[in-house]
FINU-615555 format. One record per residue (C-alpha): residue number from 1; residue in one letter; y, z, x negated. Coordinates in steps of 0.1 Angstrom, whole numbers. Layout:
BEGIN
PT   nr  rest      Y      Z      X
PT  NUM     a      Y      Z      X
...
//
This chain:
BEGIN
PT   nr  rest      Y      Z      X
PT    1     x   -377    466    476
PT    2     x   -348    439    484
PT    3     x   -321    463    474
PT    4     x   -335    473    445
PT    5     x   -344    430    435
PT    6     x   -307    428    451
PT    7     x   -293    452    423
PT    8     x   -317    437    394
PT    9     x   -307    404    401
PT   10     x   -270    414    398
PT   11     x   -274    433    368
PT   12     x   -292    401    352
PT   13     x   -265    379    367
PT   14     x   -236    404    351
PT   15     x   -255    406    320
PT   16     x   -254    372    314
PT   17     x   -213    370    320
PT   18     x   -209    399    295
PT   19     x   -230    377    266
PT   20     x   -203    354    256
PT   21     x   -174    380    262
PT   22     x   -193    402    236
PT   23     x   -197    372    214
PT   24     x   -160    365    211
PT   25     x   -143    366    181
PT   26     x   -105    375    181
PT   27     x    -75    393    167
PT   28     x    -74    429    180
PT   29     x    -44    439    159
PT   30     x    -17    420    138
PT   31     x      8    442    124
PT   32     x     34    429     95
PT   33     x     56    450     71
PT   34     x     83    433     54
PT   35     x    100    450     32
PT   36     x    132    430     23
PT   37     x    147    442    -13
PT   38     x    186    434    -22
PT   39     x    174    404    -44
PT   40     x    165    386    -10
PT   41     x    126    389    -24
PT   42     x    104    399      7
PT   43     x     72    418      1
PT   44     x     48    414     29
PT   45     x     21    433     39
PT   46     x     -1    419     70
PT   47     x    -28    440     82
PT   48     x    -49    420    105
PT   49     x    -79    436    128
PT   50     x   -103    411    134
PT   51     x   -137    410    154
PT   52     x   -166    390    131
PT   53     x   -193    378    154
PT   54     x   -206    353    127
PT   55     x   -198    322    147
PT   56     x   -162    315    126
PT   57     x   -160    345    112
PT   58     x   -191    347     88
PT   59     x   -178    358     49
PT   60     x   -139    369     61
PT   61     x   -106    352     75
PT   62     x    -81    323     57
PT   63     x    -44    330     61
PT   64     x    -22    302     57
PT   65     x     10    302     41
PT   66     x     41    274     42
PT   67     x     54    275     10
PT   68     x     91    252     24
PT   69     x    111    269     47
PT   70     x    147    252     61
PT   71     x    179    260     49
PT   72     x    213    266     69
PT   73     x    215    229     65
PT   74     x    182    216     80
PT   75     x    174    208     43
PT   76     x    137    212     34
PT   77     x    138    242      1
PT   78     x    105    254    -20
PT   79     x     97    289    -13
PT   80     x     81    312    -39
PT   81     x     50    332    -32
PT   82     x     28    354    -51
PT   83     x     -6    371    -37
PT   84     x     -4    405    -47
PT   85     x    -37    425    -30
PT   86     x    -62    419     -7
PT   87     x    -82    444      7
PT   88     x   -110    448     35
PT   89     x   -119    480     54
PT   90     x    -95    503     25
PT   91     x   -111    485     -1
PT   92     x   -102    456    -26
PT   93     x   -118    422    -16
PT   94     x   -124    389    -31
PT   95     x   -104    363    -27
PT   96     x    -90    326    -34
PT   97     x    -62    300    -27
PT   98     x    -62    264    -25
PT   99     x    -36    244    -17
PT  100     x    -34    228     16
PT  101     x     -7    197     34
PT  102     x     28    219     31
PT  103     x     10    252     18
PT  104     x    -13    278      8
PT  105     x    -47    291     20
PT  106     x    -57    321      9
PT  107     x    -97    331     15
PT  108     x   -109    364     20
PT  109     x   -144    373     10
PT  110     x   -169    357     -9
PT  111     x   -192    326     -6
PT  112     x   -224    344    -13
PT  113     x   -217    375      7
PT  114     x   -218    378     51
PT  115     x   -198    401     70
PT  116     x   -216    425     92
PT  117     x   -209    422    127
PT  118     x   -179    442    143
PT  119     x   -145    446    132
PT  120     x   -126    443    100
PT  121     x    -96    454     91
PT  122     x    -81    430     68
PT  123     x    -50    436     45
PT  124     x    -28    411     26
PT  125     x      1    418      4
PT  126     x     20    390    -11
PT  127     x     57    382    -20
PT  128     x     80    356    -14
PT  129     x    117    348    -16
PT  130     x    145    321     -8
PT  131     x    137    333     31
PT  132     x    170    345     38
PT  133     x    198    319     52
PT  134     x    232    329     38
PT  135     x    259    320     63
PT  136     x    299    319     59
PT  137     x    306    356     80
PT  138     x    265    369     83
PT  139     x    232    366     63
PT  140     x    199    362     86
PT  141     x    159    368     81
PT  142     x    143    346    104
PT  143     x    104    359    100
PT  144     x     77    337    117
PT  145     x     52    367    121
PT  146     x     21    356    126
PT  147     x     23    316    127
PT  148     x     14    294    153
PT  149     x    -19    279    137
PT  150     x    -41    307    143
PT  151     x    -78    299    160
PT  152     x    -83    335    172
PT  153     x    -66    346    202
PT  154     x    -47    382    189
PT  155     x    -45    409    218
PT  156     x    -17    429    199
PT  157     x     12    417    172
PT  158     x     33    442    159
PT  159     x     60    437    133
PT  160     x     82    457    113
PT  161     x    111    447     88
PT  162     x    123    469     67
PT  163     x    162    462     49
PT  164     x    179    482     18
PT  165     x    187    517     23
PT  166     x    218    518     45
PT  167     x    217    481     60
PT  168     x    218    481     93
PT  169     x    214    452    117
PT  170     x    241    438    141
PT  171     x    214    417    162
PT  172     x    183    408    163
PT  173     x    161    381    187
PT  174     x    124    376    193
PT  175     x    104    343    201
PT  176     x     69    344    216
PT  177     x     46    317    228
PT  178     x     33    285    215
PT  179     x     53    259    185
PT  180     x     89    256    198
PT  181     x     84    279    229
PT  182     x    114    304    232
PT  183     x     96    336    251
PT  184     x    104    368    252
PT  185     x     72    388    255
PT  186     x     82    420    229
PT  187     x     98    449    223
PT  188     x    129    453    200
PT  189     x    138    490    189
PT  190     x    162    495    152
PT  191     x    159    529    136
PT  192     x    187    531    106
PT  193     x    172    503     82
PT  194     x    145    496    100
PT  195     x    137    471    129
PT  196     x    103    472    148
PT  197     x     88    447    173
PT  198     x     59    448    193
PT  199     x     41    423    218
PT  200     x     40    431    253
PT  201     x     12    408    264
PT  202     x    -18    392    245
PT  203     x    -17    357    230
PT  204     x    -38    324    236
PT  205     x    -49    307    202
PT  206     x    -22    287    190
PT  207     x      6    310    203
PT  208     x     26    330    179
PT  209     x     54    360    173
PT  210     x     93    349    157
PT  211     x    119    379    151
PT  212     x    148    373    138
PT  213     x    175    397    121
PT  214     x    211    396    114
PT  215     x    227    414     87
PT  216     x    261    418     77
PT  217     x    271    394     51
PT  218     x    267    407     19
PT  219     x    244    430     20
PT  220     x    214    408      4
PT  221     x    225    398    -32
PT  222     x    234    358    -30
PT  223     x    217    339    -53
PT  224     x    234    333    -91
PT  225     x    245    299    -98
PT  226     x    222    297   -121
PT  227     x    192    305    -97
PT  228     x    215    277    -74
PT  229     x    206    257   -103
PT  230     x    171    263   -109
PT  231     x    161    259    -73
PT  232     x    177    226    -66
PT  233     x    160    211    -98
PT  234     x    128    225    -85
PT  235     x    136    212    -49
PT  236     x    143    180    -60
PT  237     x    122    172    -90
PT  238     x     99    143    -74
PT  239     x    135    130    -70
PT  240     x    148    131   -103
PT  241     x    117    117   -117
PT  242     x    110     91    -92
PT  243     x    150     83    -99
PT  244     x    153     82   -130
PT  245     x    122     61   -130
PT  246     x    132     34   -111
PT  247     x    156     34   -136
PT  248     x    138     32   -163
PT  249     x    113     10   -149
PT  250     x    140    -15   -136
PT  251     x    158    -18   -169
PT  252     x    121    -23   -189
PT  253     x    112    -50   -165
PT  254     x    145    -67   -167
PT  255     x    149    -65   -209
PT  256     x    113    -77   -210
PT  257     x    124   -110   -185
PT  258     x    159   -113   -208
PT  259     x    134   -116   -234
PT  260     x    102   -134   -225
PT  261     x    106   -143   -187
PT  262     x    133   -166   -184
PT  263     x    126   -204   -183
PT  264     x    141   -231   -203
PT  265     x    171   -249   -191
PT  266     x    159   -274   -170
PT  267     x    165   -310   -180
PT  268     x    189   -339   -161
PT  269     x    162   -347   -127
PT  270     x    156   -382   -129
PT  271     x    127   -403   -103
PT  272     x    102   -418   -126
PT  273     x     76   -441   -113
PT  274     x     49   -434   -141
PT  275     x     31   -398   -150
PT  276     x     49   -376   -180
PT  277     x     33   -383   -212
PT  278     x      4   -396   -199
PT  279     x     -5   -361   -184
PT  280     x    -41   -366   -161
PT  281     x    -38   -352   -125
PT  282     x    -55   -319   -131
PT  283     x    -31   -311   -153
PT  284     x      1   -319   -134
PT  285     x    -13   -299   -107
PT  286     x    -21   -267   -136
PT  287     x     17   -272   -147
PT  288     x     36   -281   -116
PT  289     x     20   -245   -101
PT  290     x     17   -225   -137
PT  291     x    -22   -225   -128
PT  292     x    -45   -245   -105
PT  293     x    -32   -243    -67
PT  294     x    -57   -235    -42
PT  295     x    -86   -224    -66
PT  296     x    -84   -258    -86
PT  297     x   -100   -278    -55
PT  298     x    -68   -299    -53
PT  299     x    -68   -309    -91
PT  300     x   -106   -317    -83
PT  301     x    -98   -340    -56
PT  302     x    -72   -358    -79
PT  303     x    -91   -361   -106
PT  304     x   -123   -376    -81
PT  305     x    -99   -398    -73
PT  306     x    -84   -409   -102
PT  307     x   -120   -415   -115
PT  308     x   -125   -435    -85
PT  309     x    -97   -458    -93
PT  310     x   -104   -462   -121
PT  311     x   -142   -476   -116
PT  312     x   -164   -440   -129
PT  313     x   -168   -430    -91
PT  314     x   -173   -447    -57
PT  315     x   -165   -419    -29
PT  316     x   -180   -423      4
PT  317     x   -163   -407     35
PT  318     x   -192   -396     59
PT  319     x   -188   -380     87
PT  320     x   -197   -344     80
PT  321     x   -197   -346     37
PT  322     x   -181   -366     11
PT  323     x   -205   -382    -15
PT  324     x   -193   -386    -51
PT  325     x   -214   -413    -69
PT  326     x   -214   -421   -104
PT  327     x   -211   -461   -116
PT  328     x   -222   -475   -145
PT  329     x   -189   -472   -168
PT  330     x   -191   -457   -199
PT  331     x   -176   -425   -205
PT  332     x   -150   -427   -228
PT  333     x   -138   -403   -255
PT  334     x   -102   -411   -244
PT  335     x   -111   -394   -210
PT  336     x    -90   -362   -200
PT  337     x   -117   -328   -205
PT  338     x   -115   -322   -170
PT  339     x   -121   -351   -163
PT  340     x   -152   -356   -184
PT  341     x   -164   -326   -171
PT  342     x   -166   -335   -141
PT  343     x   -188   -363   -146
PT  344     x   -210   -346   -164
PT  345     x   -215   -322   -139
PT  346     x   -225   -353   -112
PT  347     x   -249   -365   -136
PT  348     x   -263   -396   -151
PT  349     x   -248   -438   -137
PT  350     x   -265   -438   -102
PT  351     x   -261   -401    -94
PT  352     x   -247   -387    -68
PT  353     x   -225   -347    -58
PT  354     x   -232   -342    -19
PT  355     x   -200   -318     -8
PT  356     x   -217   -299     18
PT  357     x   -226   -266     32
PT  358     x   -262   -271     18
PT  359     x   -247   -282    -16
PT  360     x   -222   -250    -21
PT  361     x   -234   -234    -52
PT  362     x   -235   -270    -69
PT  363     x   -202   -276    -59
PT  364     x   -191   -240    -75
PT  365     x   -205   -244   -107
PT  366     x   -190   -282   -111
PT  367     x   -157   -263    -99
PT  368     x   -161   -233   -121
PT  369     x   -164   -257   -152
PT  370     x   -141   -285   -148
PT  371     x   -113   -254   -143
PT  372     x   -130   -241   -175
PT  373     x   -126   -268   -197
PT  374     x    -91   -276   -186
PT  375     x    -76   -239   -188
PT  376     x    -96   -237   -226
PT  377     x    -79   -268   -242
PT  378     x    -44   -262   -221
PT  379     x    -42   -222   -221
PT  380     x     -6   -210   -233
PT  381     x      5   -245   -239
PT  382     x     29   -250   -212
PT  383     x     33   -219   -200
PT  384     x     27   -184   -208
PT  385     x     23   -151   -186
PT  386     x     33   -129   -208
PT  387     x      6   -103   -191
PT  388     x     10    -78   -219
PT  389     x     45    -66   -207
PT  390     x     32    -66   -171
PT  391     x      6    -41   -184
PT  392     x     33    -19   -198
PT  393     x     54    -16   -169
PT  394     x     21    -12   -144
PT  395     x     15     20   -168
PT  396     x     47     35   -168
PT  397     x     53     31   -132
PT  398     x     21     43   -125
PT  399     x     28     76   -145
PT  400     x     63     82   -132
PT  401     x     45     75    -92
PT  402     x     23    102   -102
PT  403     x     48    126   -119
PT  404     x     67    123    -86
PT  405     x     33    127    -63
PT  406     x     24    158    -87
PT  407     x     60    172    -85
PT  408     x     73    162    -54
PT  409     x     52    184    -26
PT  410     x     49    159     -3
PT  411     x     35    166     31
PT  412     x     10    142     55
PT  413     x     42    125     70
PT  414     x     55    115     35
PT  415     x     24    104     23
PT  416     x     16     79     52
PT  417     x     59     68     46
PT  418     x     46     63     10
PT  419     x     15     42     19
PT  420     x     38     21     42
PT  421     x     66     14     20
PT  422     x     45      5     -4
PT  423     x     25    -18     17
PT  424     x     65    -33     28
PT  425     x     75    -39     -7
PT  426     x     44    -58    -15
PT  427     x     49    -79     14
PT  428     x     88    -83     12
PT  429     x     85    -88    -33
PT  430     x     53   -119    -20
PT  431     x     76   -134      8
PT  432     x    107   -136    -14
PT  433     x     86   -152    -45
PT  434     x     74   -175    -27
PT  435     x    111   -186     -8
PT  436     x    119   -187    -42
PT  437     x     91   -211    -54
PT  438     x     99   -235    -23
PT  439     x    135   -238    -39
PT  440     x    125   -263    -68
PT  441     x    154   -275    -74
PT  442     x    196   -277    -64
PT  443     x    201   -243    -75
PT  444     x    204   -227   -114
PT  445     x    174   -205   -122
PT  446     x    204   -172   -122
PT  447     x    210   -184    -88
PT  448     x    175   -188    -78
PT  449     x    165   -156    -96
PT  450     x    196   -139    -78
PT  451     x    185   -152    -44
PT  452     x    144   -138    -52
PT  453     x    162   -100    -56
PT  454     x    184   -100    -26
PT  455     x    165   -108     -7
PT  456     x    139    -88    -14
PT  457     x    160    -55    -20
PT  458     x    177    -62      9
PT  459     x    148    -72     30
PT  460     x    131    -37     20
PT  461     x    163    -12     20
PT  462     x    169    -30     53
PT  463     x    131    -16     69
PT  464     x    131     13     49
PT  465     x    168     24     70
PT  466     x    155     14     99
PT  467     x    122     31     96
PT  468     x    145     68     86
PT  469     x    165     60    118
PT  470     x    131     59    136
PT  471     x    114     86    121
PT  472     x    147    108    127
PT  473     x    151    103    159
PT  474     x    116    102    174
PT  475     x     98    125    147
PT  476     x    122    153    144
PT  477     x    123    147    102
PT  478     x    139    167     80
PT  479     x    165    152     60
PT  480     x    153    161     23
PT  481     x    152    149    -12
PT  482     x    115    136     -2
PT  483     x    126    111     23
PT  484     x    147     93    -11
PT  485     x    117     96    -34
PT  486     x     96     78    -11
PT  487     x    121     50     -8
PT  488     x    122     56    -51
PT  489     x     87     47    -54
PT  490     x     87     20    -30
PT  491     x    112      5    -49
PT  492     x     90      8    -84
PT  493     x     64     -9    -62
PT  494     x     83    -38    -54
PT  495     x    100    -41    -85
PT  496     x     65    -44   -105
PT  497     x     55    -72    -76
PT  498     x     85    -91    -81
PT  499     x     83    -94   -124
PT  500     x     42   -100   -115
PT  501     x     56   -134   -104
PT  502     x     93   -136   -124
PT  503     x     79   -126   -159
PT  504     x     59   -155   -168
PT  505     x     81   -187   -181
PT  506     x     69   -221   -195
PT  507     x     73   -231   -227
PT  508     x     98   -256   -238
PT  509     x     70   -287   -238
PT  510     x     62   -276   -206
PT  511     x     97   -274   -193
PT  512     x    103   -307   -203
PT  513     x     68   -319   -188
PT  514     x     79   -303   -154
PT  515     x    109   -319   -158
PT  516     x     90   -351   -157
PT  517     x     65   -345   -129
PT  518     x     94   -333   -107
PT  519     x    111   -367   -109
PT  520     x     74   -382   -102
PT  521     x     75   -359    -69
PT  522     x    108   -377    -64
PT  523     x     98   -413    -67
PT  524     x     66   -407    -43
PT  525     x     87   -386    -18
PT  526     x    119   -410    -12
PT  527     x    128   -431     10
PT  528     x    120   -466      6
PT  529     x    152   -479      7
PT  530     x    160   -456    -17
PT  531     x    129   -468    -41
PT  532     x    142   -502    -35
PT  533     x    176   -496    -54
PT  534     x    162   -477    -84
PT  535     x    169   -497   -114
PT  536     x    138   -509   -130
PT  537     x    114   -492   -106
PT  538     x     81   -514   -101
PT  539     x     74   -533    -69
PT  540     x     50   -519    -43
PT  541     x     12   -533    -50
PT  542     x    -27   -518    -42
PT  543     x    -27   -511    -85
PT  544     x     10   -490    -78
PT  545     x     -2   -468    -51
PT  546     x    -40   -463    -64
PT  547     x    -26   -452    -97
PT  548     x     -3   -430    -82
PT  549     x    -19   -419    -55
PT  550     x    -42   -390    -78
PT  551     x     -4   -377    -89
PT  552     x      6   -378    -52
PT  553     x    -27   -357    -44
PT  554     x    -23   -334    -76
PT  555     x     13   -331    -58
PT  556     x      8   -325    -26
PT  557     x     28   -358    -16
PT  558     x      0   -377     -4
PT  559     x     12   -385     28
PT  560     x     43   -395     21
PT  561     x     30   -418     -5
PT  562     x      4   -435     16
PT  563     x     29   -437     42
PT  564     x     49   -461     17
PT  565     x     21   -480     11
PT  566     x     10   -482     48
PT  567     x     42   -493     57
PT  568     x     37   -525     27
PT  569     x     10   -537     40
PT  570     x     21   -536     78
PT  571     x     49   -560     60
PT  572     x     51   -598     60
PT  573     x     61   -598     20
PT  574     x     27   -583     16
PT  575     x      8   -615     27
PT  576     x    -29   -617     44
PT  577     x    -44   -602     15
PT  578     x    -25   -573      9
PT  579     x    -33   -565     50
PT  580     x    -71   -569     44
PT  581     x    -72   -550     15
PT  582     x   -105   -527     10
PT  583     x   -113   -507    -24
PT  584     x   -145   -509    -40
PT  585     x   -142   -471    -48
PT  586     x   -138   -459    -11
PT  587     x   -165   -462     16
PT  588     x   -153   -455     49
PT  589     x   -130   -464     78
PT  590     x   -106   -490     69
PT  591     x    -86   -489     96
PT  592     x    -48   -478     88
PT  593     x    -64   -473     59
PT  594     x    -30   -461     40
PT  595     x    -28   -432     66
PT  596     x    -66   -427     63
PT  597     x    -67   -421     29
PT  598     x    -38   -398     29
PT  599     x    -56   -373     53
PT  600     x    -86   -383     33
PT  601     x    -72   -369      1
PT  602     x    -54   -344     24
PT  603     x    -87   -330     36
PT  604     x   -107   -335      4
PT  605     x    -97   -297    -12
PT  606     x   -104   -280     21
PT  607     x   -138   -297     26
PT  608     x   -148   -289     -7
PT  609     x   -137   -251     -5
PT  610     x   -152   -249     28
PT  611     x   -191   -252     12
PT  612     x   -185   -228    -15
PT  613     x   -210   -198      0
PT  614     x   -193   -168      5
PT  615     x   -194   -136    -19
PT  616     x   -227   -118     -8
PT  617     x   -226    -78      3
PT  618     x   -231    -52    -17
PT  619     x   -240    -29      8
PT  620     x   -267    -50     25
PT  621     x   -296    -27     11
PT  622     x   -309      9     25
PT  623     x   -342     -2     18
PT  624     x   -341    -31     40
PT  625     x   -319    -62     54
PT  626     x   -308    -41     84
PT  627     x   -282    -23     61
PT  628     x   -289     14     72
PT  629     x   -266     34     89
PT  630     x   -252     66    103
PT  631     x   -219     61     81
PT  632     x   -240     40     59
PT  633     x   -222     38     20
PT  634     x   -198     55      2
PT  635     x   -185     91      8
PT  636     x   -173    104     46
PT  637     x   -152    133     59
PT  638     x   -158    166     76
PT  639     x   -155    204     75
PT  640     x   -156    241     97
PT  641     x   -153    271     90
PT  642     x   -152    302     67
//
């Protein structure tokens, strides 16, 4: 009885090792015949032997196909490939391609229909060329048999390359093993035209069969100049178009500026102690930064001001808010739009706008209309953006980015470099822009212009060389026409960033109004010593800085400009009145108060800003406020097998 138990029990235990060994699906036979005409077209048939247990074999095998190959020169060239037949167990079968990163995949069988267990013999027949590498004193067919990206182990690879009647070989070489391994593990025998090689060992998935053959030079046909011809335009067609484009693209952008874009001469830069024209606050701020600076809450904070000193507002300075409250004056008609908008918005003499967290949405809609008003009554009057030639350059960039994406064949690697240098010229066109902006003045607007390009060509070329360097020597990449039409469309992008911000220019009443407001910045920036020998220029009193100080807000000169005034009243000229002095319009700490109400005004924008509520989700929901999950919204990723 034990022995018998004994023997069951090692049956059952056998039994159960033998399960998964049955259940494994694999390559039993891979055997390749190329037949390799005078042309230099290869015609290859692969007859693969494959064992379908329905785990990843369940409708029939993929086959993938590189469609670039490398020339003598490392150089990445399109290769041409045609399916010809594909047949399963003698007989025709279904079949499909789709394109894949670098190639071709080509399905056998069909969606609707399962393979019976067992094996399969599986035939492809295709054709390709450009395969053979033309050397000065030999020609040479190096074959990658079976690739390296197969997920089937393959117990036996067998090749057999077949050259014109009455070529022979004078060498040949075999490779075995996994990507870049340089093995040995086959057998190399040449019969007149005819080379065979066969695998001595099995292979692990991922490992792979390379022969080689050299043939006396001239035997294959070179190609024609005019197949020279035709194949470099079709290797480097993403770079011709993305070329040409930035061409193109470059000399639109800069006719439309020679047009449109450029600014007026500037006037002579003189200080002034008095706004231009009578221009409000808001509305220095709108044309001094062709458009409201930080979403219009510093024009708002000069024009509270302003209407505090002028007796329509008191503000009160609490700790943790800022309280606008209407007085009893009379609106008048004569009152800047913005400016009567604003008090409108606070309400009837005696009411009050709480800038708080719990006062946010208030605080938006005031904001949202007094930056209505002012951009309706002011829109295109100083200066224009001149959008619609924006427009036309975003479209025809965008068409020749996708005639070189489309044309170009460009693999994961010079996708990501695309993303990147795109994401670079962005960055370096913003970062430029604004240098330029902080140069207001000492410099022509050629010069300044001049100075915007360099450095942002130079700032890009300069990480784009530096990234090839990188990419060459740690990512072994080939040096191809693809690496240039990924700098190409970088450049498009950063050209298009840099007119974004060069193409708009003012018109000439607001050139000669910025004009004005920079010598403004000028008076309420220099040094008091300096003030004190302009010509003409009014004596420091409370009316001359509370006038100016809205401008110096609307500025961003505040400081400065209180500093001035703080260092008046510290003086003896400015007497024991001048020292005690305390607005009606402010409540708060008097203390220093020149240096108080210069961070006051400072801080005013970014305390208002800082209740506006933020933008709520979209993707909040799944039926509750918990917001769902497992990958919640949108679309994901994921795949298997065939």
């Amino acid at each position: 009885m034990k022995t018998i138990a004994a023997r069951c029990l090692a049956l059952f235990v056998f039994m159960l090792a033998a399960l998964p060994a049955a259940a494994e699906e694999f390559i039993s036979s891979y055997h390749s015949v190329v037949d390799v005409a005078r042309s230099g077209e290869l015609t290859v048939t692969e007859t693969i032997t494959a064992r379908a247990e329905g785990n990843q074999i369940k409708r029939g095998i993929f086959r993938d196909f590189p469609l670039y190959a490398l020339d003598k020169n490392g150089n990445r060239t399109k290769v041409g490939f045609k399916v010809l037949s594909v047949e399963r167990d003698g007989s025709p079968e279904d079949w499909r391609t789709e394109n894949i990163d670098g190639g071709i995949r080509i399905y056998t069988g069909n969606a609707d229909r399962f393979l019976p267990t067992g094996d399969h013999v599986f035939q492809i027949t295709y054709t390709t060329d450009r395969q053979i590498r033309f050397f000065d004193t030999y020609d040479e067919l190096t074959w990658n048999v079976t690739g390296n990206g197969w997920q089937f182990p393959m117990r036996d690879i067998s090749a057999t390359i077949s050259l014109p009647q009455g070529v022979t070989p004078t060498d040949t070489a075999v490779f075995t093993g996994p990507l870049g391994a340089k093995g040995k593990d086959a057998r190399m025998m040449t019969e007149g035209n005819e080379v065979f090689f066969a695998s001595t060992r099995p292979f692990y998935k991922g490992e792979g069969i390379t022969v080689a053959v050299k043939l006396p030079k001239g035997t294959i046909d070179p190609p024609t100049a005019a197949q020279e011809r035709s194949w470099w335009f079709r290797d480097n067609l993403g770079l011709l178009i993305s070329g040409i484009g930035l061409l193109l693209v470059f000399a639109y952008y800069y006719k439309a500026w020679a047009a449109v874009g450029r600014d007026p001469a500037a006037g002579v830069i003189v200080p002034r102690w008095d706004p231009p024209e009578g221009v409000s606050p808001a509305l220095v701020n709108y044309i001094d930064n062709r458009g409201f600076s930080g979403a219009g809450w510093t024009a708002i904070s000069a024009t509270a001001l302003d209407l505090a000193v002028n007796g329509y507002l008191v503000l009160e300075d609490l700790k943790n808010s800022i309280v606008i409250r209407r007085t009893d004056r009379k609106i008048e008609d004569s009152l800047p739009v913005g400016q009567r908008m604003l008090l409108s918005s606070i309400g009837a003499p005696g009411d009050s706008l709480t800038i708080d967290n719990a006062n946010g949405v208030k605080v938006q809609k005031a904001g949202d209309a007094f930056r209505a008003a002012i951009e309706k009554e002011h829109r295109g009057k100083y200066y224009r953006s001149n959008f619609g030639y924006i427009v036309g350059g975003l479209m025809m960039s965008i068409t020749i980015i996708m005639a070189t994406l489309i044309t170009g064949n460009f693999d994961e690697n010079e996708i990501g470099g695309i993303i990147t240098l795109v994401i670079t010229a962005v960055f370096f066109a913003i970062g430029a822009t604004t240098f330029g902006k902080m140069r207001r003045s000492g410099k022509s607007l050629l010069s300044r212009i001049g100075s915007i390009f360099f450095m942002a060509v130079a700032g890009f070329v300069g990480f784009s060389v530096i990234a090839g360097l990188m990419a060459t020597l740690f990512l072994d990449h080939a040096h191809d026409s693809g690496s240039l039409a990924v700098a190409s469309i970088g450049l498009i992008v950063l050209i298009n960033v840099l007119f974004l911000f060069l193409m708009g220019a003012p018109t000439p009443l607001g050139r000669k109004l910025m004009d004005g407001i920079e010598g403004l910045r000028l008076y309420l920036t220099v040094a008091e010593k300096d003030r004190m020998n302009m010509q003409g220029a009014p004596d420091m009193s409370t009316q001359h800085f509370e006038t100016l100080l809205p401008y110096a807000v609307a500025l961003g000169v505040e400081k400065p400009w209180s500093a001035t005034f703080e260092t008046w009243l510290a003086s003896a000229t400015a007497g024991a009145a001048a020292a005690a002095y305390a607005p009606g319009w402010y409540m708060g700490d008097y203390h220093n108060f020149g240096g108080r109400i210069g961070g006051f005004s400072s801080s005013m924008a970014s305390t208002i800003a800082s209740t506006i509520p933020a933008p709520v989700s979209s993707s909040s929901s799944s039926f509750s406020g918990g917001g769902g999950f497992s990958g919640s919204g949108g679309g994901g990723g994921g795949g298997g097998g065939w």
